[in-house]
C-alpha positions in Angstrom: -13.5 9.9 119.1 -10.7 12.1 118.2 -8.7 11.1 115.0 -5.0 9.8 115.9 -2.4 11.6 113.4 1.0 9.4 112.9 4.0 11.8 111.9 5.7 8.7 111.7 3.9 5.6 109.6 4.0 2.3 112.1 6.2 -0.4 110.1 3.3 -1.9 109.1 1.8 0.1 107.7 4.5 1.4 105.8 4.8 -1.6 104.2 1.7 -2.4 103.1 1.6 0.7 101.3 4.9 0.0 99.9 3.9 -2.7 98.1 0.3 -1.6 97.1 1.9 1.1 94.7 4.8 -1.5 93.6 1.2 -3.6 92.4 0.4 -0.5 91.0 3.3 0.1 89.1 3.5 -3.9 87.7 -0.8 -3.3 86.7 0.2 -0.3 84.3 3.2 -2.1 82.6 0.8 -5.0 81.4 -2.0 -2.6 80.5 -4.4 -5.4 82.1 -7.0 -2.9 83.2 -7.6 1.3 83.2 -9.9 1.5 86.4 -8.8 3.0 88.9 -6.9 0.9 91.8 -7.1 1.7 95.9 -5.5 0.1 98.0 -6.9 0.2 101.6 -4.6 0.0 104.7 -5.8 -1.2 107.7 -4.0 -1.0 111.1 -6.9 -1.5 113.4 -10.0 -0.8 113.0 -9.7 3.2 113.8 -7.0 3.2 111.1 -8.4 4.1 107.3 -6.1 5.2 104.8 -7.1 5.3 100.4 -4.5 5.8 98.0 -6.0 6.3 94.4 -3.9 6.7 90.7 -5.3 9.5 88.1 -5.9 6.7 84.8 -8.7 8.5 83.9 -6.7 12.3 83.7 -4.4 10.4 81.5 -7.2 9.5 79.0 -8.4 12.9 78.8 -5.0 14.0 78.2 -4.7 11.6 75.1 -7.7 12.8 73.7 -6.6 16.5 74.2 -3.4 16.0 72.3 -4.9 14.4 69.3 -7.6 16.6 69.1 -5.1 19.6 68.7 -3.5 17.3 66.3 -6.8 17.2 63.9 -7.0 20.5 64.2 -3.5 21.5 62.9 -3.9 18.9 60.1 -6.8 20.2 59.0 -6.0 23.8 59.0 -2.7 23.2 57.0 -4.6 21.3 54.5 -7.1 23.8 54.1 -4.3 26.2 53.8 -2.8 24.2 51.4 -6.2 24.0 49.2 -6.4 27.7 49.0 -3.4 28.2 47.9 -2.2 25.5 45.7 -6.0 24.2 43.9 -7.8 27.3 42.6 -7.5 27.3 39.1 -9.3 29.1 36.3 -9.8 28.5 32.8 -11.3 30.5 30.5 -12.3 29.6 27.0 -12.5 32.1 24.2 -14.1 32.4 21.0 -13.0 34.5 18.2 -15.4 35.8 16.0 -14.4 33.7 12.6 -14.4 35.1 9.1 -15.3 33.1 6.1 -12.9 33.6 2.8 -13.2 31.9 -0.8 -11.1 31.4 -3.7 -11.7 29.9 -7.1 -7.9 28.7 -8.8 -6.6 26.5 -11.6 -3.1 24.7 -11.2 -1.2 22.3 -13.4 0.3 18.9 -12.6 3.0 18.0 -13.9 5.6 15.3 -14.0 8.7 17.0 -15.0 8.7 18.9 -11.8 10.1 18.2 -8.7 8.4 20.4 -6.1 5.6 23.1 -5.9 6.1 26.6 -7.6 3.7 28.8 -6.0 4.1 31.5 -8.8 4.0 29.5 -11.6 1.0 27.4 -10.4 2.6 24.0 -10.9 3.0 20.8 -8.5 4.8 17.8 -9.1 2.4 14.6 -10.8 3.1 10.8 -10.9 2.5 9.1 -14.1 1.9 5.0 -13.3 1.4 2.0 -15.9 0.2 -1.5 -15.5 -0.4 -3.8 -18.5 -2.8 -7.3 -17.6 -3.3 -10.0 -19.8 -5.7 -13.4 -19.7 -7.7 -16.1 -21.3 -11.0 -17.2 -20.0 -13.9 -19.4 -21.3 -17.1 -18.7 -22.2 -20.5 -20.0 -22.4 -22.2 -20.2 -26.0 -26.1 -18.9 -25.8 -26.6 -19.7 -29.4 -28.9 -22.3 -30.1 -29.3 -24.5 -33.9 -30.7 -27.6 -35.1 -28.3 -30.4 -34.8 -29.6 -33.1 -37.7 -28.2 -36.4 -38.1 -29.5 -38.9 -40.9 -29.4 -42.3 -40.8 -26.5 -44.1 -43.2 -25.7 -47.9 -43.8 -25.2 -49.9 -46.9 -27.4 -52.1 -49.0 -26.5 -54.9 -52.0 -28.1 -53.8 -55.2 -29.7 -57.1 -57.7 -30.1 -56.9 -60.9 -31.4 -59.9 -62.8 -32.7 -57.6 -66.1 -33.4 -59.8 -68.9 -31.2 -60.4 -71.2 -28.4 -59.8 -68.7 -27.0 -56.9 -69.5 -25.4 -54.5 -66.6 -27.5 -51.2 -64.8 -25.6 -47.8 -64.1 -27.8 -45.8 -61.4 -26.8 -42.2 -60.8 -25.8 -40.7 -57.6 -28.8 -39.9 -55.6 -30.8 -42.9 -56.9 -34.1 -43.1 -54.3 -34.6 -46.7 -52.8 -37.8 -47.0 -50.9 -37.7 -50.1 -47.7 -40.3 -51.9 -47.1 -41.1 -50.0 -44.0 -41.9 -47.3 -46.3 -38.5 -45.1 -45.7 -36.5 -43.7 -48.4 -32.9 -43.6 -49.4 -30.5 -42.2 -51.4 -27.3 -43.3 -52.9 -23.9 -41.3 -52.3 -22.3 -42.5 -55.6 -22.9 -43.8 -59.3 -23.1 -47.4 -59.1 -23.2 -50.0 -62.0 -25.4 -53.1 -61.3 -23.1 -56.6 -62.9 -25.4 -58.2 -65.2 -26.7 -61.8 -64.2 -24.9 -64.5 -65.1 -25.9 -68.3 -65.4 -29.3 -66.7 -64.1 -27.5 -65.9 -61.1 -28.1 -62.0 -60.7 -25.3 -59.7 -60.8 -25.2 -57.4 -57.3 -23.1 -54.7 -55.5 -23.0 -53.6 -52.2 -23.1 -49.7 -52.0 -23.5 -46.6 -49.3 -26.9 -45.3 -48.6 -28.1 -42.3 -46.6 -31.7 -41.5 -45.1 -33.2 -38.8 -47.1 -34.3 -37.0 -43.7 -32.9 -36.8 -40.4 -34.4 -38.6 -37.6 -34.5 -41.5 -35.4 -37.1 -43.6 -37.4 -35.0 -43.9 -40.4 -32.6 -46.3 -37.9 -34.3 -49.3 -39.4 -33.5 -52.7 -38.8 -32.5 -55.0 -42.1 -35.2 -54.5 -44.9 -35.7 -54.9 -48.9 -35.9 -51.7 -51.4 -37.2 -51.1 -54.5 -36.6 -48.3 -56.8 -39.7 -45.6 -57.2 -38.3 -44.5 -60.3 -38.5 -47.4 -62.0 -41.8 -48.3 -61.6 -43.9 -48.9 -64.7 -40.8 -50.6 -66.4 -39.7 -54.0 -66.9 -36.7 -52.8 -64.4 -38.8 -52.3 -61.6 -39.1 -56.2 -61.1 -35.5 -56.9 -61.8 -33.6 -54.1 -59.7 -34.3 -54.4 -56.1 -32.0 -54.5 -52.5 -31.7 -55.8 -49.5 -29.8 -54.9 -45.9 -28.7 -57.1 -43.7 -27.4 -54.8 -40.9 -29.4 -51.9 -39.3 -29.4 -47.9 -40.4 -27.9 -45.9 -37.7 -26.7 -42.6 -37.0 -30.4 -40.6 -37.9 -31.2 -38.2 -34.8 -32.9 -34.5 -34.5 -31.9 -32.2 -31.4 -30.9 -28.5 -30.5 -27.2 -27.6 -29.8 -25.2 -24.7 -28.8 -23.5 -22.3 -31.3 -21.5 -19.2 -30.7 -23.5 -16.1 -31.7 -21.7 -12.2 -32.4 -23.4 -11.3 -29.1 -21.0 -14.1 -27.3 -18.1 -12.8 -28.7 -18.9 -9.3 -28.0 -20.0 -9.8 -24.0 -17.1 -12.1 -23.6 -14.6 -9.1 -24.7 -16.0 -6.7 -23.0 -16.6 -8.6 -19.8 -13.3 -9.7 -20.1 -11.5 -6.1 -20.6 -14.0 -4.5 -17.8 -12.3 -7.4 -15.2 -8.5 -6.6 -16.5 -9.0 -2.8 -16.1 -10.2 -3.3 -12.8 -7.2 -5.6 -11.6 -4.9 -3.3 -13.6 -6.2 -0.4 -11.5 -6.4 -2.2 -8.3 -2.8 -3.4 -8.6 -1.9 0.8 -9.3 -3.9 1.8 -6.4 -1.8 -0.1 -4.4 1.2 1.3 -5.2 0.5 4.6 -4.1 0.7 6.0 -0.9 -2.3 7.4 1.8 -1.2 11.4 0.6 -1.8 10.6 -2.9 -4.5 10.3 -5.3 -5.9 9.7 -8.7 -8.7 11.7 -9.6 -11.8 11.3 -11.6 -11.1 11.1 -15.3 -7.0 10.3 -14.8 -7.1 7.1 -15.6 -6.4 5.4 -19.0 -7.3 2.5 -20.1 -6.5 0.7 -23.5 -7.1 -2.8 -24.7 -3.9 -3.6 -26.7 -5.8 -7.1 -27.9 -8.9 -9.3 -27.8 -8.4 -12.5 -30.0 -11.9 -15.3 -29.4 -10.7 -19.1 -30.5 -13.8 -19.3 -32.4 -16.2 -17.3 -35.0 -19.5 -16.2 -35.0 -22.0 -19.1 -35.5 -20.0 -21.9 -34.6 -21.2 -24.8 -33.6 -20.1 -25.4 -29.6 -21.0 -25.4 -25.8 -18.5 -23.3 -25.0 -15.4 -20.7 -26.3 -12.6 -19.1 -25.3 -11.4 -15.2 -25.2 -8.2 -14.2 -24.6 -7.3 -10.0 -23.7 -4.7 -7.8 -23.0 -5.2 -4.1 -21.6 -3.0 -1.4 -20.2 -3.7 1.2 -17.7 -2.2 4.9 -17.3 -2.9 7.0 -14.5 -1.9 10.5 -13.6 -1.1 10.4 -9.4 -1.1 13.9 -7.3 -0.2 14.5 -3.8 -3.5 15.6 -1.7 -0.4 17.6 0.5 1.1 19.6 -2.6 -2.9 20.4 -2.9 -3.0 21.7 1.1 -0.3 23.5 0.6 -0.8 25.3 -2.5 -4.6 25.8 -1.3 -3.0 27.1 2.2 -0.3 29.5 0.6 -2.8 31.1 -2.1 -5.7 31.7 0.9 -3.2 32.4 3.6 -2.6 36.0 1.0 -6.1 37.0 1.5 -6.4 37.1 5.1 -5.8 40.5 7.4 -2.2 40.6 8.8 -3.5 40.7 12.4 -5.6 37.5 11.3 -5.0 33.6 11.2 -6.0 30.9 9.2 -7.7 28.4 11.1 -6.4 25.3 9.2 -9.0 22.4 10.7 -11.5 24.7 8.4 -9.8 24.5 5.0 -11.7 23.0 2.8 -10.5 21.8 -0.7 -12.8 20.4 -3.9 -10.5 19.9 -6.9 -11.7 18.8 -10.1 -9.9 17.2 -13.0 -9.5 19.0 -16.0 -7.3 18.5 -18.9 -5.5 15.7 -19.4 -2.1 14.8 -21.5 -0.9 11.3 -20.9 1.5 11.4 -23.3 3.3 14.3 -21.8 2.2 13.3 -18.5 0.3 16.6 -17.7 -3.3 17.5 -15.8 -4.7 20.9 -15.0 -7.1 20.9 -11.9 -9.2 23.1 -10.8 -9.4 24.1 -7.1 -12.7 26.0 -4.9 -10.8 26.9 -1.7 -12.6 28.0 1.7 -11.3 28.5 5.1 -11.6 30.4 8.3 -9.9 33.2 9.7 -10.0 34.9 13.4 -8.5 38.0 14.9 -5.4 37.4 16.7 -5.6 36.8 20.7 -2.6 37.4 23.1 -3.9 34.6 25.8 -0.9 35.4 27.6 -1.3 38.9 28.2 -4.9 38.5 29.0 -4.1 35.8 31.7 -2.0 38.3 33.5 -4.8 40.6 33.7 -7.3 38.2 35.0 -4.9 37.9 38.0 -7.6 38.1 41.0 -10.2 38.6 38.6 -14.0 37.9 39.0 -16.1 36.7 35.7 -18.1 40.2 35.2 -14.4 41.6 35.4 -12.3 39.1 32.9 -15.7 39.5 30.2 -14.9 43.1 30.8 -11.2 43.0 30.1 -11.6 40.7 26.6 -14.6 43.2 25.7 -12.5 46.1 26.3 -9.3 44.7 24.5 -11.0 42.5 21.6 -14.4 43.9 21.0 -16.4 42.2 18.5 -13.6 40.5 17.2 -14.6 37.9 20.3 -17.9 36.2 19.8 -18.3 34.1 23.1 -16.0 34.5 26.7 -16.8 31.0 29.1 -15.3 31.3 32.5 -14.9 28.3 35.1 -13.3 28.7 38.7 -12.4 25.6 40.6 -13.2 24.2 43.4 -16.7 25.1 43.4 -16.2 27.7 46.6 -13.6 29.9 44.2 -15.4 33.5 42.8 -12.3 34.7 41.2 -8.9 33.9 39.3 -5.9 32.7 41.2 -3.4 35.3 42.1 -0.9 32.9 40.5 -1.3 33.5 36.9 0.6 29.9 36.3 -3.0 28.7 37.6 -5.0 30.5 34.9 -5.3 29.1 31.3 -7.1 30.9 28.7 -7.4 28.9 25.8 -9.2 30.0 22.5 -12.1 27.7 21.6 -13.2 27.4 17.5 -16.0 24.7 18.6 
């Protein structure tokens, strides 16, 4: 059956269609779904109508857009990477030339500052006097010996009474079989109304030792044995001997006194050249030999051979030194080995080396000579600048080529490095090039 075509849309119809695309419009605004949406208009059932909205041309379009986007980012970056990152740097190495010099200056203090023709630097005379007392062990050893002392009463009942004189020294023998001496001359009363005359007198063992501390005993007298007086002088004690002993003690030898001194001194210099040491500052130094030490005094509170555990020693020592600044050494070093290199040369200064020696000293006018063995380095002079402008859009072979051509032999080693990875040759911006001289 033939199709019917309105020109004009029936009411109804017209308004359902109206308000499928205001549902439509409402659907897009809350972004509730991206599927396409059709609306079907029925009039009768030989009336079909579909109305559809492009959602999915819109997504393409999206995509489209930041696509070109990407593109454009990426291609000004990449533009901005060729232009602003390559870099080069090229190390070079001068060929280096060793020089040597053997020199002899003087130090002295009455000078201010360094006198290149004259040889002379400035020098630092410090003093420090220490002083102190400190006791000491005695490794002596002797035989300490005590004898036994107490006193007796001496009888004498001699017949006719008449007194007894004994000398000093007079042996008296106890009945424990232990002799004695006297310390005096003693004269014995005579007896009287036979009562016999006595005296109490001072005895001493004749040895040392504990057994002669005896308790209370009777004597008789050795001496005057086969005599009528060996029966009528006798003694007797009635309090114990004591004080009788034998034993080693400690005496003070030479040796003592000598160690003590000179351990003693040896600990006083040391302070004395600590405390200088500290006064000075990290440029200066003291070398070997420049410092002078003299004991003013060493005075012991005992002599040779006494007897004691221990002694004291007393010192007193004073310490000169001659101080020189390690710079005034540098830069006398630098000045006399900076005249013997090529004008178109440099001294490369993280190569001087310096080994001074100390040679005569004058403490009293405050003077030192020292002898100096100076080495350094020198390389030919490089004008990094002018080479970086000819490296300008340079390849390696080419900027070895140009420092061969310019330097010669007087370069020893030419490293090139091109950054990123991707770049063959130097930068046309010479601000980007670095060539840097390399002593390692």
């Amino acid at each position: 059956m033939p199709r019917k075509i309105y020109d004009v849309v029936p009411p109804k119809v017209a308004n359902k269609l109206e308000n499928a695309v205001r549902d439509l419009g409402v659907a897009k605004a809350t972004k509730k779904k991206r599927t396409t949406k059709s609306v079907k208009i029925n009039k009768s059932p030989r009336v079909e109508s579909k109305i559809q909205m492009p959602a999915i041309d819109q997504k393409h379009s999206i995509k489209k857009w930041v696509g070109i986007g990407v593109v454009v980012c990426v291609f000004l970056v990449g533009l901005f990477l060729f232009v602003r990152l390559p870099k080069a740097e090229i190390q070079i190495s001068p060929t280096l030339s060793e020089i040597k010099l053997e020199d002899e200056i003087l130090a002295n203090k009455n000078v201010s500052e360094i006198n290149f023709i004259g040889k002379v630097i400035p020098l630092k005379v410090l003093e420090d006097t220490k002083e102190s007392s400190q006791n000491f062990p005695a490794t002596g050893t002797a035989s300490n010996e005590g004898r036994a002392t107490g006193t007796i009463r001496i009888y004498n009942k001699n017949n006719p009474a008449t007194p007894v004189t004994l000398v000093s020294g007079t042996h008296f023998l106890s009945d424990s079989g232990k002799y004695f001496v006297t310390l005096a001359k003693v004269t014995i009363p005579a007896m009287k109304n036979k009562v016999p005359g006595s005296i109490v007198v001072k005895v001493q063992a004749e040895k040392s030792g504990e057994e002669y501390n005896i308790k209370p005993a009777s004597f008789s007298v050795p001496k005057l044995s086969g005599t009528s007086y060996y029966y009528s002088i006798w003694a007797e004690s009635t309090e114990d001997m004591v004080g009788g002993y034998t034993g080693k003690v400690k005496k003070v030898t030479k040796d003592d006194i000598e160690s003590a001194e000179d351990v003693l001194t040896k600990k006083l210099i040391s302070d004395a050249e600590s405390t200088i040491k500290s006064k000075i500052s990290e440029d200066e130094i003291i070398l070997d030999d420049s410092v002078l030490a003299n004991v003013i005094s060493t005075i012991s509170d005992v002599k040779p051979e006494t007897v004691v555990e221990s002694f004291n020693q007393s010192a007193s020592v004073k310490i000169t030194a001659l101080v020189v600044n390690k710079k005034d050494l540098e830069e006398y070093a630098k000045k006399v080995i900076s005249e013997k290199i090529p004008s178109d040369s440099k001294l490369l200064e993280s190569s001087l080396s310096i080994v001074y020696e100390s040679g005569l000293l004058d403490f009293t006018k405050g003077t030192e000579k020292i002898s100096l063995s100076v080495s350094a380095k020198s390389y030919n002079t490089v004008n990094t600048d002018e080479l970086s402008e000819m490296f300008s859009k340079k390849g390696e072979s080419e900027i070895k080529s140009i420092v061969e051509s310019t330097y010669g032999d007087k370069v020893s080693l030419v490293d090139v490095n091109f950054w990123p990875f991707w770049v063959n040759s130097a930068p046309s911006n010479v601000s980007r090039i670095k060539t840097n001289l390399s002593f390692e």
